[in-house]
N, C-alpha and C positions, 0 to 999 in steps of 0.2 A: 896700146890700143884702148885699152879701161880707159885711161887719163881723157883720151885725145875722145872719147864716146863721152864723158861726162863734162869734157869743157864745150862739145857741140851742143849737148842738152841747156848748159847753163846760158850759153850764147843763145839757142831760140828764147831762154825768158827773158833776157835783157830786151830780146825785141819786143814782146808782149809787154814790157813796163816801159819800155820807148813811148810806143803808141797810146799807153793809158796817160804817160806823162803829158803828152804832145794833146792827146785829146782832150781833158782834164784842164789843161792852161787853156786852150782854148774856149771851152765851155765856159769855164771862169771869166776870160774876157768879155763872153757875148753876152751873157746874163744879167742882170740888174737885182734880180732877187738874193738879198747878202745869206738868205740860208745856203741856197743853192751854190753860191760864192765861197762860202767856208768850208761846206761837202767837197766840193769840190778841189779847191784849195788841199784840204785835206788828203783826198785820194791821189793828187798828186804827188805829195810829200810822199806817201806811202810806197811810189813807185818808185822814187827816185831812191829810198831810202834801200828796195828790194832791188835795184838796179846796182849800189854802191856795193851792198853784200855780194850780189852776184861775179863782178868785178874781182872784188878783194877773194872770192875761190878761187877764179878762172886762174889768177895772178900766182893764189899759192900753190895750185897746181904745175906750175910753169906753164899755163897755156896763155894765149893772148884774146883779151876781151874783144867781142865787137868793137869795128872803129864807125864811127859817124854817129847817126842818131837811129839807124838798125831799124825805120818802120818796115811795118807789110802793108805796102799801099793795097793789094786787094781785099785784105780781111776785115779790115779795120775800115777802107775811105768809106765806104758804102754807111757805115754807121753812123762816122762824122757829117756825112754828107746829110744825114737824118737828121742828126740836133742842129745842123746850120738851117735844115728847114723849119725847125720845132723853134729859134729862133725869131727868122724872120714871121712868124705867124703868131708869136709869144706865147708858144702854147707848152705849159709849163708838164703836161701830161706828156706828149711825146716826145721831150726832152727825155724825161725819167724813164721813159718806153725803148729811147735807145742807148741811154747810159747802159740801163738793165739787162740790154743784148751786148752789150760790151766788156759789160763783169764777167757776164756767163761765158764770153768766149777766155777772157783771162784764165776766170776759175775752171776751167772746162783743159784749157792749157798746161796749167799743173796739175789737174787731177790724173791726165794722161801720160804726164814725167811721174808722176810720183808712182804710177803704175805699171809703167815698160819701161823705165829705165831703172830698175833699183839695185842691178846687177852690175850699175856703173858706179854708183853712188853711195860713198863712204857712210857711216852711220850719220856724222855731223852733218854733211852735207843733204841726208836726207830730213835730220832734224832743223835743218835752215827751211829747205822746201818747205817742208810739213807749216812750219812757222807763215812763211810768206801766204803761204797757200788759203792757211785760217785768216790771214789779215784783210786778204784780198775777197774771201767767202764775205767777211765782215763788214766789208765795203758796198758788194753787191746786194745785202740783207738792207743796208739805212737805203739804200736808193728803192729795191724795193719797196718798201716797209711806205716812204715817201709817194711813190707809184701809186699803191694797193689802197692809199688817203684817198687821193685823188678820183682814182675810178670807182669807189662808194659814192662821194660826190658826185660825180659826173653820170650815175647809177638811176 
């Protein structure tokens, strides 16, 4: 019951780095500005990268990873549906405005694994979270940080 509680936990973050992947590449295609391009570029390396770790637990736990690409079309469309509007508009502020709500749901994601499920999860596996978790804080900080330029400017 432990195993099969901590491969359902690892299976909802594979979907949470689904959708940063899927949004992430997408972003990148729509964009023209190559900082924006290599941030993003970047974060999705990141998720893929927290996607294969996740995998390779579920795996050595004997459970079976998500199959397909595991989004959550309600959580996440609404936000991509923002940056395709921040797009067509080329408005480089609500771009960053809804990337920034998309970290925070990531980072908001496992802060909520790392704090109700720790009674599933092996010491390693919690020091993988813990790991992933800082990466993804990390991430959500340069977009900020990029955001917080902007609206002094626009100030």
């Amino acid at each position: 019951m432990k195993q099969d509680k901590a491969v359902e936990v690892f299976n909802s973050l594979i979907t949470i780095n689904n959708n940063r992947i899927e949004g992430y590449e997408t972003a990148s295609k729509e964009t023209t500005d190559a900082d924006l391009k290599s941030l993003f570029f970047h974060l999705a390396q990141s998720s893929l990268k927290c996607k294969r770790e996740l995998i390779y637990e579920i795996r050595k736990m004997g459970g079976e990873p998500l199959e397909g690409d595991g989004t959550i079309s309600n959580t996440f469309s609404k936000v991509w549906t923002d940056i395709k509007g921040a797009f067509t508009k080329n408005d480089r502020l609500s771009l960053l405005k809804s990337c920034a709500y998309d970290e925070n749901v990531a980072v908001d994601a496992y802060y909520e694994t790392l704090n109700s499920n720790l009674e599933f999860l092996g010491a390693e596996q919690q020091t993988l979270l813990n790991k992933q978790y800082l990466s993804i804080s990390a991430g959500l900080s340069k977009i900020q940080t990029l955001r917080d330029s902007l609206v002094e400017v626009h100030s």
